[in-house]
C-alpha positions as protocol buffer text, in pm:
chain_id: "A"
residue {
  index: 1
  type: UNK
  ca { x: 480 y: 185 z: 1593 }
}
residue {
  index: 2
  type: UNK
  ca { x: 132 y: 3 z: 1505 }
}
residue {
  index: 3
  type: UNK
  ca { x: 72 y: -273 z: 1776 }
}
residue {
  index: 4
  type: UNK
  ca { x: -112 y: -600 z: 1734 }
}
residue {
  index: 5
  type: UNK
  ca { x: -426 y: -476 z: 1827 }
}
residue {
  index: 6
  type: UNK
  ca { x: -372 y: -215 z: 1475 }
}
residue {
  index: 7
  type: UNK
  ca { x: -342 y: -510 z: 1286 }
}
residue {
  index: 8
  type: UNK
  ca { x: -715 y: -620 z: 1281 }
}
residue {
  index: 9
  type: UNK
  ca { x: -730 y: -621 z: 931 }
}
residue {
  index: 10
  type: UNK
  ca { x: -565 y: -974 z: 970 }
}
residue {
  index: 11
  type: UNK
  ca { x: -774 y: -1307 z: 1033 }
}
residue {
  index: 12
  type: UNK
  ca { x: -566 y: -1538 z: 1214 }
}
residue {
  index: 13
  type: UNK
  ca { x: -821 y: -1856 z: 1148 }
}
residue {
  index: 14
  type: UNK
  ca { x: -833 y: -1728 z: 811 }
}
residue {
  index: 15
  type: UNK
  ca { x: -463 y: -1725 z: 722 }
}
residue {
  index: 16
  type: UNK
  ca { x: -431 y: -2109 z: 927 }
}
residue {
  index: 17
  type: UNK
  ca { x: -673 y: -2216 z: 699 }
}
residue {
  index: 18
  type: UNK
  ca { x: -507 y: -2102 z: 347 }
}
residue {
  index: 19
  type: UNK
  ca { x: -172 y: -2209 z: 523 }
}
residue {
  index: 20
  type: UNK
  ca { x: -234 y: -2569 z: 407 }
}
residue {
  index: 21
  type: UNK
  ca { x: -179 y: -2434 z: 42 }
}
residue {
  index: 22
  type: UNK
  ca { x: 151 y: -2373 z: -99 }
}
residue {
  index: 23
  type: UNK
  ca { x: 187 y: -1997 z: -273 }
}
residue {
  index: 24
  type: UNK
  ca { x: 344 y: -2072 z: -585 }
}
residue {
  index: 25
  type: UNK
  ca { x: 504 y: -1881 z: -832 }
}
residue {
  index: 26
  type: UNK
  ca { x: 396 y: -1946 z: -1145 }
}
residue {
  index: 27
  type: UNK
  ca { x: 755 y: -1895 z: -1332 }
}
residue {
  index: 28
  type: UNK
  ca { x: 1123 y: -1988 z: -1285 }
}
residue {
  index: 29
  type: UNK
  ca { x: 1246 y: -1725 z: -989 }
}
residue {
  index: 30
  type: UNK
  ca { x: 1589 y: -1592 z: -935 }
}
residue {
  index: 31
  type: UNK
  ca { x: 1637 y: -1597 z: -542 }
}
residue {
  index: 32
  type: UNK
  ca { x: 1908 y: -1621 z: -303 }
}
residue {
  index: 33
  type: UNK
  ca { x: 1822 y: -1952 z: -74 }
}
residue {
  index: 34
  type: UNK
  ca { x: 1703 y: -2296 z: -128 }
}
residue {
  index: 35
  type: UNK
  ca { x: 1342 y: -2234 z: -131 }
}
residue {
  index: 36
  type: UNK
  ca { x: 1000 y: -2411 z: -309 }
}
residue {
  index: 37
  type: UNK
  ca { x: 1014 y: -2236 z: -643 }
}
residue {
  index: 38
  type: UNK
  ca { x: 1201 y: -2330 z: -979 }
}
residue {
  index: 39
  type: UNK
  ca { x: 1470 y: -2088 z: -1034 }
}
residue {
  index: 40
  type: UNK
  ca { x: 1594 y: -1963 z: -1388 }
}
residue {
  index: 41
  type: UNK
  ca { x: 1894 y: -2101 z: -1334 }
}
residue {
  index: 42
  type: UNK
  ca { x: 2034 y: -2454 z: -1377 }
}
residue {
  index: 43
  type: UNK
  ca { x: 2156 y: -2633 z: -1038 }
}
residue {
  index: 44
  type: UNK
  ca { x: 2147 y: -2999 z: -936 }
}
residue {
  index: 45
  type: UNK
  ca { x: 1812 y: -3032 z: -750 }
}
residue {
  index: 46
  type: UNK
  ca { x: 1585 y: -3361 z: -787 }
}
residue {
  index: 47
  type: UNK
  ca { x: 1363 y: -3202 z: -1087 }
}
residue {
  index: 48
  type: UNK
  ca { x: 1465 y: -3247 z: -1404 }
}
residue {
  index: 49
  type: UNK
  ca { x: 1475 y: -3023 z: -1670 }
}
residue {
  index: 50
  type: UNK
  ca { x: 1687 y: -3118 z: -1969 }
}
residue {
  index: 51
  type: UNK
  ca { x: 1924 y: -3271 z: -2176 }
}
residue {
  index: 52
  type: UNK
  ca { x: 2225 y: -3072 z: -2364 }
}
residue {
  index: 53
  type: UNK
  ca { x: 2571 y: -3217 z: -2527 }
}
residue {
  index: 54
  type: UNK
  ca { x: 2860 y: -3296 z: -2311 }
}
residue {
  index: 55
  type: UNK
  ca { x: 3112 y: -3001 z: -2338 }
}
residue {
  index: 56
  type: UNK
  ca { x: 3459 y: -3081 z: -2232 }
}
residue {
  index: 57
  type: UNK
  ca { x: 3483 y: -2937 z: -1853 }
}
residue {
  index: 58
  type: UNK
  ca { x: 3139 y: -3065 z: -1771 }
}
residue {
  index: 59
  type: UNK
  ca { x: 3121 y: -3260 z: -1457 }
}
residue {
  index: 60
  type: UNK
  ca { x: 3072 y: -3634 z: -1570 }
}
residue {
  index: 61
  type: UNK
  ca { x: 2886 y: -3748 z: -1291 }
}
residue {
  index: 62
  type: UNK
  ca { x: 2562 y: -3571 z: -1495 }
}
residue {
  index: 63
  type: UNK
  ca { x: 2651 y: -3742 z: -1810 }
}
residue {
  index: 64
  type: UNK
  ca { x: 2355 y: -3987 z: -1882 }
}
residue {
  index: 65
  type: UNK
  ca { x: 2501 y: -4311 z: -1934 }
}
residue {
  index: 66
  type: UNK
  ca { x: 2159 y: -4437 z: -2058 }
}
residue {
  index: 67
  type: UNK
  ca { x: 2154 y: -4194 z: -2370 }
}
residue {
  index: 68
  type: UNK
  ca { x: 2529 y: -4259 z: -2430 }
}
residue {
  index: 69
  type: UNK
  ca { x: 2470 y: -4644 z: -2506 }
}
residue {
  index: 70
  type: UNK
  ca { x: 2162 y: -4531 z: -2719 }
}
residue {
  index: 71
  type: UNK
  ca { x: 2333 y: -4288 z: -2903 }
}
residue {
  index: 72
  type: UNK
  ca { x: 2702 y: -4327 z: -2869 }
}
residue {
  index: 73
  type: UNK
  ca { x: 2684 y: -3972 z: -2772 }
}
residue {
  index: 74
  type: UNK
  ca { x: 2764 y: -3779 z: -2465 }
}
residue {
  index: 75
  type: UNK
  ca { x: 2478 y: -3598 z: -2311 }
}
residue {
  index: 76
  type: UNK
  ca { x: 2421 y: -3402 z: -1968 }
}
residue {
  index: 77
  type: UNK
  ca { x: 2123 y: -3380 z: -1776 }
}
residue {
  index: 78
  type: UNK
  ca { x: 2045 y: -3083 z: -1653 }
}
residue {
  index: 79
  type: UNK
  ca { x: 1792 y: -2971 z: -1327 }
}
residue {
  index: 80
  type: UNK
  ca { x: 1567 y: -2690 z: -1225 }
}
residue {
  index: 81
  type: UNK
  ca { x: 1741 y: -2525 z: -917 }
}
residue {
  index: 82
  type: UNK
  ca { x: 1489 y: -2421 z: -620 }
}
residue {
  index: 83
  type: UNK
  ca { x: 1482 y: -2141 z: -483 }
}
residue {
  index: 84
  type: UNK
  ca { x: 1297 y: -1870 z: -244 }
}
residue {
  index: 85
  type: UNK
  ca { x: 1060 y: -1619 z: -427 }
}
residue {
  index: 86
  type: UNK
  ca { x: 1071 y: -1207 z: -382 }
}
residue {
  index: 87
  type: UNK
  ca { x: 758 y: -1099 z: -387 }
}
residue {
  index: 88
  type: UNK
  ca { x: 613 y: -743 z: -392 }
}
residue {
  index: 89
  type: UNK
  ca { x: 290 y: -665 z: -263 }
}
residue {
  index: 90
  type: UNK
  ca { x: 170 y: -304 z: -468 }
}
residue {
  index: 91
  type: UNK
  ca { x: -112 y: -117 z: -300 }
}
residue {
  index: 92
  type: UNK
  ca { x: -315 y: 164 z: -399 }
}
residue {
  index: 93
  type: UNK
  ca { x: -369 y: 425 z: -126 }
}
residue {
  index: 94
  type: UNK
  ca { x: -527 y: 681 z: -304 }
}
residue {
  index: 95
  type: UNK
  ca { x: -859 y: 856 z: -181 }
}
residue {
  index: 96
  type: UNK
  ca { x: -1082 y: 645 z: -434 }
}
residue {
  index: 97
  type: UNK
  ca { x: -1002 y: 310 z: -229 }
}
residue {
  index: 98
  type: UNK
  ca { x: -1179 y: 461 z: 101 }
}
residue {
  index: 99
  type: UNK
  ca { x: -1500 y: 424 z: -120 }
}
residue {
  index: 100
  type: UNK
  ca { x: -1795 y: 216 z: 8 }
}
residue {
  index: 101
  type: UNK
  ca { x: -2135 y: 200 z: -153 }
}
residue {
  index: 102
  type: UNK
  ca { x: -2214 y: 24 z: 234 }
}
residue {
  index: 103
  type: UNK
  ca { x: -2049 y: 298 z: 439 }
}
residue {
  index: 104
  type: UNK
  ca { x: -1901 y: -66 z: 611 }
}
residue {
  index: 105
  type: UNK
  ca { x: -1587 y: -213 z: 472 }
}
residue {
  index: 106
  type: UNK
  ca { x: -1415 y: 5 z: 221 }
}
residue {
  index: 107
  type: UNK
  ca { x: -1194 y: -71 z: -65 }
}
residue {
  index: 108
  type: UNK
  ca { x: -888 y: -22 z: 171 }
}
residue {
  index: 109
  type: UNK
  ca { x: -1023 y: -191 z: 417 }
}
residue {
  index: 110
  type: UNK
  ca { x: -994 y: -534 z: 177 }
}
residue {
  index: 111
  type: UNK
  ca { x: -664 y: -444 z: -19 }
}
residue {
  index: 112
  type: UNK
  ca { x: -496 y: -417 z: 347 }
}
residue {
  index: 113
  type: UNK
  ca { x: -626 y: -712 z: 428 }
}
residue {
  index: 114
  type: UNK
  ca { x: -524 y: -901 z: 123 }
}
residue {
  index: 115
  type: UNK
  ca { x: -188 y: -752 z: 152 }
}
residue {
  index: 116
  type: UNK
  ca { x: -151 y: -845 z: 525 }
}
residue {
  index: 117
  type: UNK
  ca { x: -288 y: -1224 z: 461 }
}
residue {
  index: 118
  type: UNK
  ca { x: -51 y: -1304 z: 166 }
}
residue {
  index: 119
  type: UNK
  ca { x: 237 y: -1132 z: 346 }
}
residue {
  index: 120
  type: UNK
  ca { x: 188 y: -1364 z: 624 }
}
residue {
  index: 121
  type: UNK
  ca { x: 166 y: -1686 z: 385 }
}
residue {
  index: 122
  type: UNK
  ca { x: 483 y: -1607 z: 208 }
}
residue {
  index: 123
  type: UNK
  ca { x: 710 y: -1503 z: 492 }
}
residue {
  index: 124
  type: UNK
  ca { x: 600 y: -1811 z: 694 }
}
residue {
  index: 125
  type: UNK
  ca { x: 669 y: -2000 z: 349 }
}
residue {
  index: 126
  type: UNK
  ca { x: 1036 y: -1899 z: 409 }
}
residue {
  index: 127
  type: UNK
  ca { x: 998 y: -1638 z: 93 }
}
residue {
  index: 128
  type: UNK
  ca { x: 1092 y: -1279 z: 86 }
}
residue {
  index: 129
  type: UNK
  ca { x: 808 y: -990 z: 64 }
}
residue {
  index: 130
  type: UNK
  ca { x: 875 y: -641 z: 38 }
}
residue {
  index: 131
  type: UNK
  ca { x: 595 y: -348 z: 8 }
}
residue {
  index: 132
  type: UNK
  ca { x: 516 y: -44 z: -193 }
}
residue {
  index: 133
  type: UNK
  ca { x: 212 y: 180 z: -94 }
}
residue {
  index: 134
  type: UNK
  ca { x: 127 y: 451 z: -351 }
}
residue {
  index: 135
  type: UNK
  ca { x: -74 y: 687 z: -464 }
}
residue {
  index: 136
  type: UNK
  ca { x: 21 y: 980 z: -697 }
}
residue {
  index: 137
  type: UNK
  ca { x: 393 y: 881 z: -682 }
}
residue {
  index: 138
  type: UNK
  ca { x: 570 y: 552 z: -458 }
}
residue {
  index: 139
  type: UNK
  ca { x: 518 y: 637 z: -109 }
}
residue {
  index: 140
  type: UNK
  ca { x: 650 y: 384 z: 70 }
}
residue {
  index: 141
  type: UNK
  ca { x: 888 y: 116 z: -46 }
}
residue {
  index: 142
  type: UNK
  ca { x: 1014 y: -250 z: 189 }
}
residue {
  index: 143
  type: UNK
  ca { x: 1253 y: -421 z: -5 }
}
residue {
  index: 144
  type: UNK
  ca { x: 1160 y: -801 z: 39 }
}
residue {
  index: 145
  type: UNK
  ca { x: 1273 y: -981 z: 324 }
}
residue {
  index: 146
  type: UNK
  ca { x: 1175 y: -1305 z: 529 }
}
residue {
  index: 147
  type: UNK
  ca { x: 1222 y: -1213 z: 900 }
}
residue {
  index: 148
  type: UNK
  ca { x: 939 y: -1217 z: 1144 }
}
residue {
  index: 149
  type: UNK
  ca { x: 1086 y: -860 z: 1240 }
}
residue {
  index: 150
  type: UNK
  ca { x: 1005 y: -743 z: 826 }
}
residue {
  index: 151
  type: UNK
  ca { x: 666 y: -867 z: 851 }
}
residue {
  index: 152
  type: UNK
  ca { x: 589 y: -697 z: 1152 }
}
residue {
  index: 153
  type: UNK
  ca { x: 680 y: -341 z: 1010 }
}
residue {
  index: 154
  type: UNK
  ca { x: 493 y: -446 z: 720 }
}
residue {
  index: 155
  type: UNK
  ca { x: 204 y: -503 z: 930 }
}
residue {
  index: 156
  type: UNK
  ca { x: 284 y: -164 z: 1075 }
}
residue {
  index: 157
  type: UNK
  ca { x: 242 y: 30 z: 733 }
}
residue {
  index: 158
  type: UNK
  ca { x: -45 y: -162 z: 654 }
}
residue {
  index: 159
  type: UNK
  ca { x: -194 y: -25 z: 974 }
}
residue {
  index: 160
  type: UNK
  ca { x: -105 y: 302 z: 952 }
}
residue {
  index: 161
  type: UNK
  ca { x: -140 y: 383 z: 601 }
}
residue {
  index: 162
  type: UNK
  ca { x: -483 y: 601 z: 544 }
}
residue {
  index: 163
  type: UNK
  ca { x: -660 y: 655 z: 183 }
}
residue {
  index: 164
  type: UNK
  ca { x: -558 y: 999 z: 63 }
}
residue {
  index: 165
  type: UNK
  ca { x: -474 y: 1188 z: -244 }
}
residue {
  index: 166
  type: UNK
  ca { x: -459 y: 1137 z: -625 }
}
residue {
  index: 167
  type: UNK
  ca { x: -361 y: 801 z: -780 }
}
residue {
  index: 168
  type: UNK
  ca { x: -119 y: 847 z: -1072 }
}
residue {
  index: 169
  type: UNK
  ca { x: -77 y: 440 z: -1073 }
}
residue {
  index: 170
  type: UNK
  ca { x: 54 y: 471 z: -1472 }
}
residue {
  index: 171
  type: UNK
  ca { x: 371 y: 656 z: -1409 }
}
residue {
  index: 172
  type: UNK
  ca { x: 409 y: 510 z: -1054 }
}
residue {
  index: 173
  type: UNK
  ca { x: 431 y: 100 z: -1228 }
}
residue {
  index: 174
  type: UNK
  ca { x: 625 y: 204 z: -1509 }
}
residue {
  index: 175
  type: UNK
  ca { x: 894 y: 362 z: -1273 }
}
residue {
  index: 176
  type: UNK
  ca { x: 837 y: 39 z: -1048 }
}
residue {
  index: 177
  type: UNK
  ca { x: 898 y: -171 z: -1309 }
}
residue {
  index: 178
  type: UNK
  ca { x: 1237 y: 9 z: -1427 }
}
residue {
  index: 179
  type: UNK
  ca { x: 1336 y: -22 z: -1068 }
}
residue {
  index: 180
  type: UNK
  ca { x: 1299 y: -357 z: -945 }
}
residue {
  index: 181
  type: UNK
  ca { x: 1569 y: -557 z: -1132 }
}
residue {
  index: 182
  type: UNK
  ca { x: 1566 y: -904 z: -952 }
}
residue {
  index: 183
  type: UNK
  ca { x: 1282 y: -1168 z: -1105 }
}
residue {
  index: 184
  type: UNK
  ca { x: 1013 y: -1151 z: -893 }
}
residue {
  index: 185
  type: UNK
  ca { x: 618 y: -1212 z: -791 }
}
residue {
  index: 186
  type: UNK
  ca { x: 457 y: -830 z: -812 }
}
residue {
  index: 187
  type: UNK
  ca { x: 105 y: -820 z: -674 }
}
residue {
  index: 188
  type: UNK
  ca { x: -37 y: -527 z: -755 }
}
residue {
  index: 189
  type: UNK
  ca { x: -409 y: -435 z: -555 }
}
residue {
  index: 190
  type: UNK
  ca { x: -610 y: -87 z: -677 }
}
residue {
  index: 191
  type: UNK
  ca { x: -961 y: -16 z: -780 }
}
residue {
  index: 192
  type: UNK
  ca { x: -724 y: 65 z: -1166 }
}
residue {
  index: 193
  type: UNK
  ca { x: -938 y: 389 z: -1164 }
}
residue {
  index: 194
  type: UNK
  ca { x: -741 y: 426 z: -1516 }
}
residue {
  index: 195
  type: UNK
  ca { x: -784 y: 429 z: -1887 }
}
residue {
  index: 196
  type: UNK
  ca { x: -719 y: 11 z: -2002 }
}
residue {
  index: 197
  type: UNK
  ca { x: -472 y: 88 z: -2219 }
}
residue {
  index: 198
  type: UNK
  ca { x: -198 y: 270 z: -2048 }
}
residue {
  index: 199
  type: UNK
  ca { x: -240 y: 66 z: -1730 }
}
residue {
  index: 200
  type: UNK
  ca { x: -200 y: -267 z: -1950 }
}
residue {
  index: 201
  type: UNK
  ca { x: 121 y: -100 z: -2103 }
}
residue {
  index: 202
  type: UNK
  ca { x: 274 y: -81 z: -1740 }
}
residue {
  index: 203
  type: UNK
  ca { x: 148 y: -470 z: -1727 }
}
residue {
  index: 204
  type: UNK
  ca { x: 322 y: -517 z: -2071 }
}
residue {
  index: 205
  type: UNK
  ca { x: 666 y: -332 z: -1876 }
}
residue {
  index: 206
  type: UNK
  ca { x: 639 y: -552 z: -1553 }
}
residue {
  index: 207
  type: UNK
  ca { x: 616 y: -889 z: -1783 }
}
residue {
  index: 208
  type: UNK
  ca { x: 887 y: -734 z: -2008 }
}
residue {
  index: 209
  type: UNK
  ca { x: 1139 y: -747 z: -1707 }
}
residue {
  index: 210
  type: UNK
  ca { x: 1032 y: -1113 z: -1627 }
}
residue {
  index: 211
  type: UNK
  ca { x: 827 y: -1050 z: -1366 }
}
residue {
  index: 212
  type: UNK
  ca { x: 527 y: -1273 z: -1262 }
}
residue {
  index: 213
  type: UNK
  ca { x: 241 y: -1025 z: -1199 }
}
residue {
  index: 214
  type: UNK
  ca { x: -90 y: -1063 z: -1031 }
}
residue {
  index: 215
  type: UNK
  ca { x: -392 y: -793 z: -1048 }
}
residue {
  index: 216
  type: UNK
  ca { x: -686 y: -764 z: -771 }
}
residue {
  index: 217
  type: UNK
  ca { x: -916 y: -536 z: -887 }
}
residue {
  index: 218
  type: UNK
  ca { x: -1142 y: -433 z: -597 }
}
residue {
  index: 219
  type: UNK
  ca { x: -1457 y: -337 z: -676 }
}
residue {
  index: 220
  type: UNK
  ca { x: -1794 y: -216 z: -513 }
}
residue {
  index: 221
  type: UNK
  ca { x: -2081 y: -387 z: -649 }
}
residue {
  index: 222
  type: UNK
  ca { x: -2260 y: -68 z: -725 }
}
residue {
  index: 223
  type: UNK
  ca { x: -2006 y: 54 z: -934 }
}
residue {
  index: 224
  type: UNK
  ca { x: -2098 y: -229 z: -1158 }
}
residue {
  index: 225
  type: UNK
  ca { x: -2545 y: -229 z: -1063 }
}
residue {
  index: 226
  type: UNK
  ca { x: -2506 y: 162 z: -1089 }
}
residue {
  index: 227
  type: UNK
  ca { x: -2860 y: 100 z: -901 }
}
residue {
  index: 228
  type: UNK
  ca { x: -2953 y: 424 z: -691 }
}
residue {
  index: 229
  type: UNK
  ca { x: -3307 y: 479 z: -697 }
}
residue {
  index: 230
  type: UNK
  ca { x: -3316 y: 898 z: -732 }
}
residue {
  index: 231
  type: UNK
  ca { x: -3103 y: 1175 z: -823 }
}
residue {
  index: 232
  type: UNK
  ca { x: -2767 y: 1170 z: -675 }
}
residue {
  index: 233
  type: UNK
  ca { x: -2469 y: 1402 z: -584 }
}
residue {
  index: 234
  type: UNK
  ca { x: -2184 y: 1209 z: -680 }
}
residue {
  index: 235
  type: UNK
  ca { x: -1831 y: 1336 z: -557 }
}
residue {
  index: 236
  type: UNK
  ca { x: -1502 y: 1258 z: -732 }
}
residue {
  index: 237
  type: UNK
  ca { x: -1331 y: 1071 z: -370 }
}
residue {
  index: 238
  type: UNK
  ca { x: -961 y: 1233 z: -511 }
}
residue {
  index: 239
  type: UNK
  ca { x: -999 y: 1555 z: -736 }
}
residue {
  index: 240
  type: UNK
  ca { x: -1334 y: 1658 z: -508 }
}
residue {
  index: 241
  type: UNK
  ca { x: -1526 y: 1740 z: -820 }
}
residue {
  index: 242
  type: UNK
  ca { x: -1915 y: 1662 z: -781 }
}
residue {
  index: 243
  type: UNK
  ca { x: -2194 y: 1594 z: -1058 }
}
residue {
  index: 244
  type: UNK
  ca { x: -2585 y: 1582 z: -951 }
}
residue {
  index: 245
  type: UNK
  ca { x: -2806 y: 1325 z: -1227 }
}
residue {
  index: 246
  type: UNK
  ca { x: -3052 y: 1133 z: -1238 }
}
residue {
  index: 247
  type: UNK
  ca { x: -2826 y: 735 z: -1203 }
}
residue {
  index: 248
  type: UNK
  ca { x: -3165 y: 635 z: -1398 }
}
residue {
  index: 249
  type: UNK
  ca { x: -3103 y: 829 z: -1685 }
}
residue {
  index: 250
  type: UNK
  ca { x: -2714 y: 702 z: -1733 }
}
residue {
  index: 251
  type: UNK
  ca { x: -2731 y: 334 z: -1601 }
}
residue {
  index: 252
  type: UNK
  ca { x: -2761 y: 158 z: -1944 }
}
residue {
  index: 253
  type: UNK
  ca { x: -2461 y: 369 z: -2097 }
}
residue {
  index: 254
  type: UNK
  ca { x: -2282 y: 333 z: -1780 }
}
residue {
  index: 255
  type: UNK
  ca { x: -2281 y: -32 z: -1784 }
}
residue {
  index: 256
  type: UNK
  ca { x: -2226 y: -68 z: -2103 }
}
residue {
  index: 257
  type: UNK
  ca { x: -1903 y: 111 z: -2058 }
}
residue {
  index: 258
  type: UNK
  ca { x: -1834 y: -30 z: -1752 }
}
residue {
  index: 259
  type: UNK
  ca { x: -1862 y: -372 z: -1915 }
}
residue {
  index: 260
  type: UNK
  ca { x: -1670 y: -266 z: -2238 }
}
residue {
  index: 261
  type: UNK
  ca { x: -1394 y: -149 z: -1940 }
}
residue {
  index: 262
  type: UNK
  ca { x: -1366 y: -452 z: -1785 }
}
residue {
  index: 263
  type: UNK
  ca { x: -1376 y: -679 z: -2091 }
}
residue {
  index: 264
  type: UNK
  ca { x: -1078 y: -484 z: -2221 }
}
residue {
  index: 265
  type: UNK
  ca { x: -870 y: -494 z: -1860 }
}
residue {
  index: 266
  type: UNK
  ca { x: -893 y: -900 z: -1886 }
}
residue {
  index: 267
  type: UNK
  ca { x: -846 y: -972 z: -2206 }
}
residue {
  index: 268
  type: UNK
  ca { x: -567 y: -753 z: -2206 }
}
residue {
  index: 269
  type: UNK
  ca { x: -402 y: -900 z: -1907 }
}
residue {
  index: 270
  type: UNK
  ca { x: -454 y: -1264 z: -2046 }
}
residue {
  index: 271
  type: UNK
  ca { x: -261 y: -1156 z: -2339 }
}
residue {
  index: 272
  type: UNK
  ca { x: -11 y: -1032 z: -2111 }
}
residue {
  index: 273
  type: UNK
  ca { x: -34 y: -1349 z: -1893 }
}
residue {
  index: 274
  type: UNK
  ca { x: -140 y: -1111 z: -1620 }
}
residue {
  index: 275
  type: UNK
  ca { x: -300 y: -1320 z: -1321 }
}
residue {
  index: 276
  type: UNK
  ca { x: -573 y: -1090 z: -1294 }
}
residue {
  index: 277
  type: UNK
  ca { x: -909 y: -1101 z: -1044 }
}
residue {
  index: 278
  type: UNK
  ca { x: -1188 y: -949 z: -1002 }
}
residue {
  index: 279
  type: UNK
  ca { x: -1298 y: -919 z: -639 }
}
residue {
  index: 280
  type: UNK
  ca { x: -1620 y: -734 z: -463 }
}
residue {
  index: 281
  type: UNK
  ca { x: -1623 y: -597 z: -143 }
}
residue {
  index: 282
  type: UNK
  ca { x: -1878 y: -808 z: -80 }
}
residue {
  index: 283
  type: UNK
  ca { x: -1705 y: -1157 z: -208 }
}
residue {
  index: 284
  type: UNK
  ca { x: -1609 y: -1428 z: 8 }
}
residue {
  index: 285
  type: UNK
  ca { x: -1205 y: -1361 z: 100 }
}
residue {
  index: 286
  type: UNK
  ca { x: -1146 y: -1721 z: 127 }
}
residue {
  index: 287
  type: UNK
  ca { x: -1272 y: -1809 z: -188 }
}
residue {
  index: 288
  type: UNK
  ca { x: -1080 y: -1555 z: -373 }
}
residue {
  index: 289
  type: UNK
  ca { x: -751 y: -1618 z: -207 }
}
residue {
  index: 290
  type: UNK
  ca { x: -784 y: -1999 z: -234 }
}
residue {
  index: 291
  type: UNK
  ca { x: -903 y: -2008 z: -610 }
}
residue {
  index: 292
  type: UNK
  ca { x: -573 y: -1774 z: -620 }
}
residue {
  index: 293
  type: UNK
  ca { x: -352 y: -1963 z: -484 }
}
residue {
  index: 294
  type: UNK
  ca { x: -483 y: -2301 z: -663 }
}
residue {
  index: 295
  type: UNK
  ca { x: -494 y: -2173 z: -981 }
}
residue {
  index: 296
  type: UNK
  ca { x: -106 y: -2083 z: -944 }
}
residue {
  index: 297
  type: UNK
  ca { x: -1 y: -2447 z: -816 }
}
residue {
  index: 298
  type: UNK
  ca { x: -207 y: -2605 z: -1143 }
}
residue {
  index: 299
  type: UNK
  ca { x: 7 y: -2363 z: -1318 }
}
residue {
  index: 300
  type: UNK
  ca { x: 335 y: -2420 z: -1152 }
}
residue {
  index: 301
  type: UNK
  ca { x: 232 y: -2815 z: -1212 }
}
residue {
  index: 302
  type: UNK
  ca { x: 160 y: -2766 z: -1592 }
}
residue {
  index: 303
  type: UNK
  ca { x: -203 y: -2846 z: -1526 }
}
residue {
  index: 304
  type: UNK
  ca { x: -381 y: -2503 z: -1612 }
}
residue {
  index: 305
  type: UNK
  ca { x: -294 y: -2224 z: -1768 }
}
């Protein structure tokens, strides 16, 4: 077992700070306590919802008197139940995220600690997080939970968990998604070293089973700049394949098709109402995480899409 000191991929002044925000979901959840979120079901809770016609049976305690001497008619309010949110957190361990143009903090090195900061916020929120690590197939899987004793073995994986072997993240979300039945928050962080289209057909099967679903795609600025300076041996992190060029003689292709990538991957995942973002190794982890976690209390609110 990992101890604390394994867990340094966590920022403790970091994670007080974000505390003051609430991590919404952005959709009605389907959860088994009273919790913060709207659940997609109909209970009796202070927010409401709608109106429907009186059906003999009903309770008429919910009848709205108001509407009856408008209308003459019998009408029930109805309310948003709250409830707790499952969450998965989705992390790529494949070779490719050990990748550093710095030789400093990897790509691991941030998805961990993403994954270890917003599985701190929601268990302390009173929600349930569960975790799958993968890389050419699921290998490991936490079914949510809320304890303080789940989040410490998910600190534990996090910790132990090491960068290795082919990603095969198409298959690996598709199964996901045929597995995980409950309504729930999947976060899914990777580098999405993938063709656009089949990876936003695994988004498509995620949303398809109601599922809210966030994207953080890590990447190294110099994957984008392409900006060596001489001819470079360039070695494939998961297959070990290796091509020697000349960067100078690729980099306007190469960012063009890097560019036509990444245009497809989020305008694909806004049709999809994907929650996708972009984040460099480099970029400021507050920032990220609080624009994050804003953006999905303006949407829970109705104020921004």
């Amino acid at each position: 077992m990992s101890t604390p000191n394994q867990w340094d991929f966590l920022d403790h002044n970091l994670i007080s700070r974000l505390g003051r925000l609430e991590f919404s979901a952005r959709q009605p959840m389907l959860g088994s306590v009273t919790g913060l979120h709207r659940s997609a079901t109909r209970g009796s809770s202070v927010e409401f919802a709608e109106y429907r016609k009186y059906v003999p049976g009903d309770d008429p305690k919910f009848i709205d008197w108001r509407v009856f001497g408008r209308t003459d008619r019998f009408y029930m309010k109805e309310f948003e139940a709250d409830t707790n949110l499952r969450c998965y957190l989705v992390v790529d361990t494949s070779a490719s995220m050990k990748y550093s143009s710095t030789k400093e903090t990897t790509r691991f090195d941030i998805a961990r600690k993403l994954a270890g900061t917003m599985a701190h916020l929601l268990c302390h929120q009173g929600d349930a997080v569960g975790l799958c690590l993968f890389a050419d197939k699921a290998l490991q899987d936490l079914k949510p939970k809320h304890t303080t004793t789940h989040l410490r073995t998910i600190f534990d994986s996090l910790g132990q968990a090491k960068p290795q072997g082919e990603s095969n993240i198409v298959e690996t979300l598709h199964e996901f998604a045929e597995r995980i039945k409950k309504r729930s928050l999947v976060i899914i962080i990777s580098d999405f070293l993938t063709e656009p289209a089949p990876l936003l057909e695994c988004f498509k099967h995620l949303k398809f089973h109601k599922h809210d679903v966030a994207a953080f795609h890590l990447l190294d600025r110099q994957e984008f700049a392409f900006d060596f300076k001489r001819p470079v041996r360039f070695v494939d992190l998961e297959t070990g394949g290796d091509l020697i060029t000349d960067p100078s003689i690729l980099r306007d292709a190469y960012r063009e098709a890097v560019t036509t990538y990444l245009e497809t991957l989020q305008h694909g995942c806004r049709g999809f109402d994907v929650d996708y973002h972009l984040a460099y190794l480099d970029g400021d982890m507050e920032e990220l995480l609080t624009n994050f976690l804003l953006h999905r209390i303006r949407r829970r609110k109705g104020t921004g899409r």
